[in-house]
PDB file with one MODEL, atoms N, CA, C and O in Angstrom:
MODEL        1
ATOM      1  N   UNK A   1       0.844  -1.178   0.000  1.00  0.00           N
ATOM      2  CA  UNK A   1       0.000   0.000   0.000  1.00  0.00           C
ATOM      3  C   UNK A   1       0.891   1.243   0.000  1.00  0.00           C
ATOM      4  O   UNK A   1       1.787   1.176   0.842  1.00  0.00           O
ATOM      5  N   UNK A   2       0.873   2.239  -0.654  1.00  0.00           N
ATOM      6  CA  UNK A   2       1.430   3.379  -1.173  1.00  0.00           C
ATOM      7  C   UNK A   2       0.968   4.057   0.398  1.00  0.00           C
ATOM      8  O   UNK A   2       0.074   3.797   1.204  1.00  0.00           O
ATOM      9  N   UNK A   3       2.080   5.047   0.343  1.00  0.00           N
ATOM     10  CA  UNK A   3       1.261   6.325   1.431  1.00  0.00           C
ATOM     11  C   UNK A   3       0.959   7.327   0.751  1.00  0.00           C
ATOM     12  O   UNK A   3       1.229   7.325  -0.450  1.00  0.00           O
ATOM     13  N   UNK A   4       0.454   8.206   1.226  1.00  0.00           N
ATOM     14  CA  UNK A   4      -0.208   9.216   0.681  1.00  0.00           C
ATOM     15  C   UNK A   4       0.775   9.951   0.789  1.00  0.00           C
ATOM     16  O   UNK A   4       1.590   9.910   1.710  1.00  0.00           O
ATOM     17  N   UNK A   5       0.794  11.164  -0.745  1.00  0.00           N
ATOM     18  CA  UNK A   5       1.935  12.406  -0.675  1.00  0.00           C
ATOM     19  C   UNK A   5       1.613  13.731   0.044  1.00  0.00           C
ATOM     20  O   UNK A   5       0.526  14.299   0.160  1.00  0.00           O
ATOM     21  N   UNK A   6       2.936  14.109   0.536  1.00  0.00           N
ATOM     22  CA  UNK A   6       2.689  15.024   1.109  1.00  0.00           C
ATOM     23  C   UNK A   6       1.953  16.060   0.389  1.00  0.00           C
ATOM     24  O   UNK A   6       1.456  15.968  -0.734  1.00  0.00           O
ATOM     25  N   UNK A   7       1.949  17.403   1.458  1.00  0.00           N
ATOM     26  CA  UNK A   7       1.334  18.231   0.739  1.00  0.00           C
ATOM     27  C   UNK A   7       1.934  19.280  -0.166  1.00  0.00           C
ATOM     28  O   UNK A   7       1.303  20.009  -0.931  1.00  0.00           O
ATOM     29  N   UNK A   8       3.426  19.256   0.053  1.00  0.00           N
ATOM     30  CA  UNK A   8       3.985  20.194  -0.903  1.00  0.00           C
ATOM     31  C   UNK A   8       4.812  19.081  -2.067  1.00  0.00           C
ATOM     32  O   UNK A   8       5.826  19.304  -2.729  1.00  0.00           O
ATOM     33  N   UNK A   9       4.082  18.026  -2.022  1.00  0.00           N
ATOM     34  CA  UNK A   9       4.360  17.295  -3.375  1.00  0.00           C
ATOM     35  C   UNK A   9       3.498  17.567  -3.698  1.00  0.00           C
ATOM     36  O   UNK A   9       3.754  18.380  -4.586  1.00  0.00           O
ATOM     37  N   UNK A  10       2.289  17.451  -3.605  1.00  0.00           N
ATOM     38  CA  UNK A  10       1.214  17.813  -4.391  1.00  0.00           C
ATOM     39  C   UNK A  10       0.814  19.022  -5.108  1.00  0.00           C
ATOM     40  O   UNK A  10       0.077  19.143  -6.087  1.00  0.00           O
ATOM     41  N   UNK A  11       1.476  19.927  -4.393  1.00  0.00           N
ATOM     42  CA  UNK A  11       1.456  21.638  -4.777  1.00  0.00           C
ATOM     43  C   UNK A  11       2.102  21.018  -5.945  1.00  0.00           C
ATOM     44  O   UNK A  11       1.602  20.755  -7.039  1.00  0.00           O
ATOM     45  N   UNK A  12       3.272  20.835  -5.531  1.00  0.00           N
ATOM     46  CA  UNK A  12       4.721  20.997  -6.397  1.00  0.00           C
ATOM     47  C   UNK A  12       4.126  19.990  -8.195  1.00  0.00           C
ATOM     48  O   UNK A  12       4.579  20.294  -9.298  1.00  0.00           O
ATOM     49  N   UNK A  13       3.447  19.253  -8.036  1.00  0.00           N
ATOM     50  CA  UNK A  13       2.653  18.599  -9.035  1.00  0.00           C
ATOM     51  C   UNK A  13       1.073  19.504  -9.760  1.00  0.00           C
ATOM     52  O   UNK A  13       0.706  19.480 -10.935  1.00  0.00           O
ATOM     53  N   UNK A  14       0.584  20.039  -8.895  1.00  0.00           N
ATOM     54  CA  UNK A  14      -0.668  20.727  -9.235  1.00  0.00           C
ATOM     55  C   UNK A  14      -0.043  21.943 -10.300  1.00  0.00           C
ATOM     56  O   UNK A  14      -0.508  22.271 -11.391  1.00  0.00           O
ATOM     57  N   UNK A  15       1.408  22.599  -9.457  1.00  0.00           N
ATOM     58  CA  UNK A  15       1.890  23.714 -10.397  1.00  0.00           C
ATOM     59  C   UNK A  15       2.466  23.716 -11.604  1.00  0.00           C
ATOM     60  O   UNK A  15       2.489  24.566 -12.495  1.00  0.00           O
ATOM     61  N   UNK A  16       3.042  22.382 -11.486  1.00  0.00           N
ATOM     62  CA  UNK A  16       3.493  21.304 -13.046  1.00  0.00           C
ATOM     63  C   UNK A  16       2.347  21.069 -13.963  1.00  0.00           C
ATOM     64  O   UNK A  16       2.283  20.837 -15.170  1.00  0.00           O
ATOM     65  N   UNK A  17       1.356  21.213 -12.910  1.00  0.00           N
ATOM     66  CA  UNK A  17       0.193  21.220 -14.328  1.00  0.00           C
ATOM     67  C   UNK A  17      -0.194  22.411 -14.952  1.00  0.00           C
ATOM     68  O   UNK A  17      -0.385  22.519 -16.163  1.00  0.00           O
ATOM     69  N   UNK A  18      -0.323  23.410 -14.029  1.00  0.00           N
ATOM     70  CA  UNK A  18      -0.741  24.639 -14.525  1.00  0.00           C
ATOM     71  C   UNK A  18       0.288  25.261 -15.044  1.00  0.00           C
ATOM     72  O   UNK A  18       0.203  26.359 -15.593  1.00  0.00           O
ATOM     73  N   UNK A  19       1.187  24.697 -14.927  1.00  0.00           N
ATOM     74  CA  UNK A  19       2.594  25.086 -16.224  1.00  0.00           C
ATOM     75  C   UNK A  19       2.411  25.161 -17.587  1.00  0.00           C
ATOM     76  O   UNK A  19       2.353  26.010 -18.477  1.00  0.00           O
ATOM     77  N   UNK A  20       2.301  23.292 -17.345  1.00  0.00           N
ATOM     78  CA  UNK A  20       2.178  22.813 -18.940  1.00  0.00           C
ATOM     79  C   UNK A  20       0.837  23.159 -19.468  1.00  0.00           C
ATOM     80  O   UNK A  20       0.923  23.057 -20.692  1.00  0.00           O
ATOM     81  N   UNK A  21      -0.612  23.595 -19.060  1.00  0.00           N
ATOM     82  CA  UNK A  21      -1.337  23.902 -19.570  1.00  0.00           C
ATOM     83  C   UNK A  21      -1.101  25.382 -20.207  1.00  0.00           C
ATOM     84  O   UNK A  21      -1.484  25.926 -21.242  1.00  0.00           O
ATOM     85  N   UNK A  22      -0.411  25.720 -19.269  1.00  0.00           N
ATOM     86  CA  UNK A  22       0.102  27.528 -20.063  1.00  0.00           C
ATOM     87  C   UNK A  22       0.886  27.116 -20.903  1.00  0.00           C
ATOM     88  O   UNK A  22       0.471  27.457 -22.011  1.00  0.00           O
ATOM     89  N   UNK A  23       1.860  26.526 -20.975  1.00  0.00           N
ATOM     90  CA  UNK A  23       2.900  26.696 -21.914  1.00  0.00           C
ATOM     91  C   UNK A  23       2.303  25.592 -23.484  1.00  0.00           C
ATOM     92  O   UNK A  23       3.229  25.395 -24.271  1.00  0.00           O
ATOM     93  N   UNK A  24       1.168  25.055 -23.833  1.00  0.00           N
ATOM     94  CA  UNK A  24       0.215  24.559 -24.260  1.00  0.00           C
ATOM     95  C   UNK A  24      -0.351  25.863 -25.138  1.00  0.00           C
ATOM     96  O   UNK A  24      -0.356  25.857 -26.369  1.00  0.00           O
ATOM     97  N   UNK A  25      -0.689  26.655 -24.564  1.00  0.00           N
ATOM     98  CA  UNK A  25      -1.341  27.687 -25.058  1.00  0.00           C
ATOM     99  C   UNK A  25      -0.661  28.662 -25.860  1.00  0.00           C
ATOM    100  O   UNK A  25      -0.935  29.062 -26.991  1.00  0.00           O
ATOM    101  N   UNK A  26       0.825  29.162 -24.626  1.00  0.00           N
ATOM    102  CA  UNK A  26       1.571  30.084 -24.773  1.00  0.00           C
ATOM    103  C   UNK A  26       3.101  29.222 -24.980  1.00  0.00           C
ATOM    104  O   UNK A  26       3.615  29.432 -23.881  1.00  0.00           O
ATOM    105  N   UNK A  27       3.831  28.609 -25.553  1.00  0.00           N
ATOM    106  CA  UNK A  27       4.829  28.100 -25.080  1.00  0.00           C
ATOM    107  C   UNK A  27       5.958  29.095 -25.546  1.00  0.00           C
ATOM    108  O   UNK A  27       6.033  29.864 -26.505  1.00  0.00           O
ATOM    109  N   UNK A  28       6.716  28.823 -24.617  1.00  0.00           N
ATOM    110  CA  UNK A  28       8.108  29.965 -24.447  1.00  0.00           C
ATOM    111  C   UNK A  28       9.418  28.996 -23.780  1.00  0.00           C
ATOM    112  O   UNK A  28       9.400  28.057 -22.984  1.00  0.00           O
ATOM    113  N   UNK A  29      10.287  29.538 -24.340  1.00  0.00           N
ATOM    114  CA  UNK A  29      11.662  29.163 -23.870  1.00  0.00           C
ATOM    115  C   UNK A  29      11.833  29.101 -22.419  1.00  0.00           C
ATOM    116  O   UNK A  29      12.264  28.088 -21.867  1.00  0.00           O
ATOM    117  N   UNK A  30      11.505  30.167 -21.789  1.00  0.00           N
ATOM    118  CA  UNK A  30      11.313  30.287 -20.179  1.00  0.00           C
ATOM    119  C   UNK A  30      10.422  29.901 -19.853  1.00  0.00           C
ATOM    120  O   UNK A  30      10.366  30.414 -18.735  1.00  0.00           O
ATOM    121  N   UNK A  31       9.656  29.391 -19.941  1.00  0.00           N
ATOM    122  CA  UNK A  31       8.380  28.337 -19.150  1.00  0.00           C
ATOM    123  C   UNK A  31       8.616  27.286 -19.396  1.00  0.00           C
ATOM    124  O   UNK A  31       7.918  26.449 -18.825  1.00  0.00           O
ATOM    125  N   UNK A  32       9.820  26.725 -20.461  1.00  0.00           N
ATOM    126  CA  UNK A  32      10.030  25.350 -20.809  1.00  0.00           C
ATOM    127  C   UNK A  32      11.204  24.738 -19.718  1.00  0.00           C
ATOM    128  O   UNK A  32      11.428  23.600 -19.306  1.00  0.00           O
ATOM    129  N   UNK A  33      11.830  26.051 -19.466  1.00  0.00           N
ATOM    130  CA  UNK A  33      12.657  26.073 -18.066  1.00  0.00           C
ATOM    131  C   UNK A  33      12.419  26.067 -16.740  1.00  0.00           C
ATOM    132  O   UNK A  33      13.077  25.655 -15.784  1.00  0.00           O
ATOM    133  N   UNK A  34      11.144  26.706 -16.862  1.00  0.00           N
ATOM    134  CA  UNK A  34      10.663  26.720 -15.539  1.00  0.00           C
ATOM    135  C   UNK A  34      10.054  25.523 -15.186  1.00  0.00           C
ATOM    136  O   UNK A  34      10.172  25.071 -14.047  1.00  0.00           O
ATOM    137  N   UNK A  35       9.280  24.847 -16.238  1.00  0.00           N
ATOM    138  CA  UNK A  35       8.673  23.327 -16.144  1.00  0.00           C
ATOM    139  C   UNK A  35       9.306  22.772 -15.312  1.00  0.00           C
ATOM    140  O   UNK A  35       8.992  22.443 -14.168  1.00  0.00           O
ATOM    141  N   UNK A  36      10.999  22.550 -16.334  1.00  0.00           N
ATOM    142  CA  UNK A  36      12.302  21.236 -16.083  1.00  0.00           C
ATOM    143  C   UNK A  36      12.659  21.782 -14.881  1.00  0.00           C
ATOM    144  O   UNK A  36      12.895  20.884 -14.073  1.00  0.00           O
ATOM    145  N   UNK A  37      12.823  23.078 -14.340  1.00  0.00           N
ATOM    146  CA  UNK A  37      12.850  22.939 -12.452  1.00  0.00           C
ATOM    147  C   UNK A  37      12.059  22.515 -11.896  1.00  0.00           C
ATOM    148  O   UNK A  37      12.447  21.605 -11.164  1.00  0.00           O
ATOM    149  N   UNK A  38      10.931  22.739 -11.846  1.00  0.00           N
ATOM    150  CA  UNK A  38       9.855  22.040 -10.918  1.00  0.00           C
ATOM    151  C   UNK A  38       9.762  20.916 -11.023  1.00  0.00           C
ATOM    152  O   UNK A  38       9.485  20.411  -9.935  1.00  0.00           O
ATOM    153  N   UNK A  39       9.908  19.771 -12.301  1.00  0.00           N
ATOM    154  CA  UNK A  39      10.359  18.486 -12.491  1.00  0.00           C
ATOM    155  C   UNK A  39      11.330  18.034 -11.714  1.00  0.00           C
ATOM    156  O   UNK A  39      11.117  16.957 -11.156  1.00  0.00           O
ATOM    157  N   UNK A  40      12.413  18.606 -11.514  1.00  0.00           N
ATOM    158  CA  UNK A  40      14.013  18.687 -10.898  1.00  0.00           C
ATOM    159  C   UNK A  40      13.645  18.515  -9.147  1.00  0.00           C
ATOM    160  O   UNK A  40      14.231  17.787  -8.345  1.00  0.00           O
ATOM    161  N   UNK A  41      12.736  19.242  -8.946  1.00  0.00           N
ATOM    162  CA  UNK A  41      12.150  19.438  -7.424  1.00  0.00           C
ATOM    163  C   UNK A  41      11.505  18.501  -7.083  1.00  0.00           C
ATOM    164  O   UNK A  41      11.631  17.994  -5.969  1.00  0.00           O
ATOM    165  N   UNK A  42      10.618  18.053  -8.047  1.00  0.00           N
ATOM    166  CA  UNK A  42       9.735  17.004  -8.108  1.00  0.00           C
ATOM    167  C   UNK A  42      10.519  16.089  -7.711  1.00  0.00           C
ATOM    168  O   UNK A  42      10.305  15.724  -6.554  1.00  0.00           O
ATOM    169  N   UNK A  43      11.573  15.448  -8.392  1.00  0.00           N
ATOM    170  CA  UNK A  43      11.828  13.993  -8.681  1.00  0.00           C
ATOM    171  C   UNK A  43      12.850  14.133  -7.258  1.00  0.00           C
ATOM    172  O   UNK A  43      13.013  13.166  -6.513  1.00  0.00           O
ATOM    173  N   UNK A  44      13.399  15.267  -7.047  1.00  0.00           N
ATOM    174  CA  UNK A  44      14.697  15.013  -5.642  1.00  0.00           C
ATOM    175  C   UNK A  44      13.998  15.153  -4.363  1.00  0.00           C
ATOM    176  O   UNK A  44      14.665  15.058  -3.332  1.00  0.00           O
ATOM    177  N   UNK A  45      12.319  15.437  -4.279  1.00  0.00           N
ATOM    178  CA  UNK A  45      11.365  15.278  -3.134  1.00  0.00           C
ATOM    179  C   UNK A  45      11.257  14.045  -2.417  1.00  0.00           C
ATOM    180  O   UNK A  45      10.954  12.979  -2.952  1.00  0.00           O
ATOM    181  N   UNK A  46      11.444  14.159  -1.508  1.00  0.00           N
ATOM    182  CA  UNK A  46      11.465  12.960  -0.109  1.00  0.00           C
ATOM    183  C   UNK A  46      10.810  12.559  -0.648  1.00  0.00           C
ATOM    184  O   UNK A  46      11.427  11.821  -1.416  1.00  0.00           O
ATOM    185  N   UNK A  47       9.247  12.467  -0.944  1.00  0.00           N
ATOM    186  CA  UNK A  47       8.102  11.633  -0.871  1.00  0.00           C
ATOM    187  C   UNK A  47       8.078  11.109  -2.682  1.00  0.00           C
ATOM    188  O   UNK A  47       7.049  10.720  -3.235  1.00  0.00           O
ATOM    189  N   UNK A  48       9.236  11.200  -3.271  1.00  0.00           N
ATOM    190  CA  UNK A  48       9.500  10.677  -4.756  1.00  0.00           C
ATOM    191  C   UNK A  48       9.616   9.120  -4.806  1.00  0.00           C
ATOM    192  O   UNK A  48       9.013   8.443  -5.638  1.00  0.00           O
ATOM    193  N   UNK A  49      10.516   8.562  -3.761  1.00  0.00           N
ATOM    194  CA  UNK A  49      10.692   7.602  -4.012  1.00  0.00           C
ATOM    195  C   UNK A  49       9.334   6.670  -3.113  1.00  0.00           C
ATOM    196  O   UNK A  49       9.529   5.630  -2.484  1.00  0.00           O
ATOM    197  N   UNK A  50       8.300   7.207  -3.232  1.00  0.00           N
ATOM    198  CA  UNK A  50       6.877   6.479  -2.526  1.00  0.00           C
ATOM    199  C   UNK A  50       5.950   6.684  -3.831  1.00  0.00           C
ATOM    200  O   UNK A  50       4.771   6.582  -3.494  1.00  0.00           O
ATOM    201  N   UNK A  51       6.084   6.916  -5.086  1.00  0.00           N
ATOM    202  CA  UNK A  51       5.093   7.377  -5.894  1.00  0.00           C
ATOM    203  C   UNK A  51       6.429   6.464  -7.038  1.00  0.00           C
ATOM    204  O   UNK A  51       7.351   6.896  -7.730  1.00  0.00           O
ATOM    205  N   UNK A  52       6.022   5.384  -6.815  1.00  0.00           N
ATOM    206  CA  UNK A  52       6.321   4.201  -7.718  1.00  0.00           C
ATOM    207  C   UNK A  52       5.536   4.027  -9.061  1.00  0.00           C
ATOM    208  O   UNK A  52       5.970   3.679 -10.159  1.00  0.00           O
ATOM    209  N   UNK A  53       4.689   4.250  -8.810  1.00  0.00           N
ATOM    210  CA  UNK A  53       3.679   4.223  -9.969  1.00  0.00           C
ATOM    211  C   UNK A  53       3.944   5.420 -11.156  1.00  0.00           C
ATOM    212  O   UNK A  53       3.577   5.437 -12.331  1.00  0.00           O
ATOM    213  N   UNK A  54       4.548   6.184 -10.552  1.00  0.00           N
ATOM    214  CA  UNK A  54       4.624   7.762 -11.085  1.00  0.00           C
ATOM    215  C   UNK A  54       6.042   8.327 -11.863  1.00  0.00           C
ATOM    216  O   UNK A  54       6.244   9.240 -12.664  1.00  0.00           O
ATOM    217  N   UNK A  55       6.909   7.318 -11.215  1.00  0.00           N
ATOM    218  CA  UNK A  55       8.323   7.228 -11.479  1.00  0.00           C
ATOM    219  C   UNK A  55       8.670   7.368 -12.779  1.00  0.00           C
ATOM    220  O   UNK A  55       9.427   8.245 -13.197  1.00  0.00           O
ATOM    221  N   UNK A  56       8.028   6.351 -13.576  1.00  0.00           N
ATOM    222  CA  UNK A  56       8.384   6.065 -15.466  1.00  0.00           C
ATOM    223  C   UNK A  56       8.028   7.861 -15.855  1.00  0.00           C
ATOM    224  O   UNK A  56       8.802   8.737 -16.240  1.00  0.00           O
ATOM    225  N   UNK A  57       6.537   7.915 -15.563  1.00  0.00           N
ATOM    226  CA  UNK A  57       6.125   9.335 -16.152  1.00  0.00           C
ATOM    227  C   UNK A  57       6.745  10.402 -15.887  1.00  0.00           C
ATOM    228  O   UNK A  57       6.592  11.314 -16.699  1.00  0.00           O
ATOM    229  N   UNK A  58       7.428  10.595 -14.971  1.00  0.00           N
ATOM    230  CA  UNK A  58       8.025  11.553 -14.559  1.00  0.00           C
ATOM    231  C   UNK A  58       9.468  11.953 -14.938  1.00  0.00           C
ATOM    232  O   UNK A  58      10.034  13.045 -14.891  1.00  0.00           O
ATOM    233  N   UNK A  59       9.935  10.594 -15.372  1.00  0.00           N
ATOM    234  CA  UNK A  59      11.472  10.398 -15.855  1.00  0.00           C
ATOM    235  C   UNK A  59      11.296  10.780 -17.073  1.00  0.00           C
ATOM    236  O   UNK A  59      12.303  11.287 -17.568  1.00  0.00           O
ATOM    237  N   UNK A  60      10.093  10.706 -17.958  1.00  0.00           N
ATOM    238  CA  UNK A  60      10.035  10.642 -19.170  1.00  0.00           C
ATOM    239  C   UNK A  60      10.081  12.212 -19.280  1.00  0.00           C
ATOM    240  O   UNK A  60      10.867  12.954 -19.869  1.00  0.00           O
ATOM    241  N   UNK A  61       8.813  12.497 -18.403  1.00  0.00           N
ATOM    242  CA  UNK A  61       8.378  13.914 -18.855  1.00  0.00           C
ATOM    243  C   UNK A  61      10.334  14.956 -18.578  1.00  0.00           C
ATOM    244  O   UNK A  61      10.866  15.863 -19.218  1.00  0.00           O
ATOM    245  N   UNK A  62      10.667  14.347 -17.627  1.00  0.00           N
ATOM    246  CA  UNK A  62      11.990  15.078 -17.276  1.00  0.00           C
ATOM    247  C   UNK A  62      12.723  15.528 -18.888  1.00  0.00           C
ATOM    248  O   UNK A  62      13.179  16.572 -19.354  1.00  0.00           O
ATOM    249  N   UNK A  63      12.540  14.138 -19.389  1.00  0.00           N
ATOM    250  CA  UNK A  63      13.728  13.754 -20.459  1.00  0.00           C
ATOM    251  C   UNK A  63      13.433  14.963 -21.439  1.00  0.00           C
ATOM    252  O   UNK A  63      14.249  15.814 -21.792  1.00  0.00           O
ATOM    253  N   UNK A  64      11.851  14.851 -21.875  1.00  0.00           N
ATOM    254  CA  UNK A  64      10.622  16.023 -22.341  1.00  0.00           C
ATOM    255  C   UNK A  64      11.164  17.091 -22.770  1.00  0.00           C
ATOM    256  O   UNK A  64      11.525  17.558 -23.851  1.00  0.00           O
ATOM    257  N   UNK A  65      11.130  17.601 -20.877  1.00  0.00           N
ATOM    258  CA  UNK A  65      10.877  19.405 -21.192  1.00  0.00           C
ATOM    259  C   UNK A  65      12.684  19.443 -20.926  1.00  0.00           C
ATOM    260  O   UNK A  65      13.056  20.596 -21.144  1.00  0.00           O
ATOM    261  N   UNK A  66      13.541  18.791 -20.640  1.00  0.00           N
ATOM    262  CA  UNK A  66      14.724  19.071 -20.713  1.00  0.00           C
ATOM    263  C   UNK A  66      15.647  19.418 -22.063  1.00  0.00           C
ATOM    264  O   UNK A  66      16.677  20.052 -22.293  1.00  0.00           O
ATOM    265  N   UNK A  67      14.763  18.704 -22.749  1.00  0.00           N
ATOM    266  CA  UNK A  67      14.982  19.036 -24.669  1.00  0.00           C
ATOM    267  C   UNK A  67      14.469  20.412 -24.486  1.00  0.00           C
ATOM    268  O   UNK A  67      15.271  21.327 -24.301  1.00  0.00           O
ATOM    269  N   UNK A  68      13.283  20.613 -24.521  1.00  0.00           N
ATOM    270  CA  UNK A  68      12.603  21.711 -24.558  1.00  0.00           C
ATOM    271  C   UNK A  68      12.870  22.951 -24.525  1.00  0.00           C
ATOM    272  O   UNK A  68      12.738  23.833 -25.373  1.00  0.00           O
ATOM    273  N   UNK A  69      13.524  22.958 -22.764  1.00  0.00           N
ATOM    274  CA  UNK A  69      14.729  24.296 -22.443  1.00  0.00           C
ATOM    275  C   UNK A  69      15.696  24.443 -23.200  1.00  0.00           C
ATOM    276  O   UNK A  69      16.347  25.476 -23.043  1.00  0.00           O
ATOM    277  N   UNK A  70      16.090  23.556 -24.184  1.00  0.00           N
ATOM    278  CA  UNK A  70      17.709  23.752 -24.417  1.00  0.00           C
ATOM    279  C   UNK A  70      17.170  23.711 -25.889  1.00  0.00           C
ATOM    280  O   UNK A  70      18.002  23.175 -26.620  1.00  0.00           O
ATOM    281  N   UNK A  71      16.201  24.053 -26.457  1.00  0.00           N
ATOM    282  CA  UNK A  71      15.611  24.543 -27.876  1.00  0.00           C
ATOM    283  C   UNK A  71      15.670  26.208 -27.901  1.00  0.00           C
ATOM    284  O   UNK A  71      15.098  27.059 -27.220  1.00  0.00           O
ATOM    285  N   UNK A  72      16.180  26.247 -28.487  1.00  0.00           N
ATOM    286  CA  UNK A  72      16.189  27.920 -29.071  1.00  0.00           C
ATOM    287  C   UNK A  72      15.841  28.867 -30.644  1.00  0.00           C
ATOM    288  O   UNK A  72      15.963  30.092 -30.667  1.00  0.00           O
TER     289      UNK A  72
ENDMDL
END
């Protein structure tokens, strides 16, 4: 049984969404950066290695927006 994530993982995920929905709309070089930090935060969060399920997606999306930033 998984535990439940904290609560500033969850921020830290809710704001990853309202990222990529902006940068969806609006996408920019600096929001493609700002994504791959909050990813960066994401994945080195205590409560990372309890969200097993979440791991693949998250590595991927890393791999993602890390191209992304480094597009010019």
């Amino acid at each position: 049984m998984a535990l439940p994530a904290s609560t500033e993982f969850t921020r830290i995920e809710n704001w990853l969404t309202l990222l990529i929905t902006t940068y969806k709309q609006t996408p920019s070089y600096g929001l493609a950066q700002t994504i791959c930090y909050y990813l960066n935060k994401l994945l080195n969060h205590d409560d990372f290695n309890y969200c097993k399920s979440k791991r693949c997606d998250y590595l991927s999306m890393q791999r993602y927006w890390r191209w992304q930033s480094q597009k010019r």
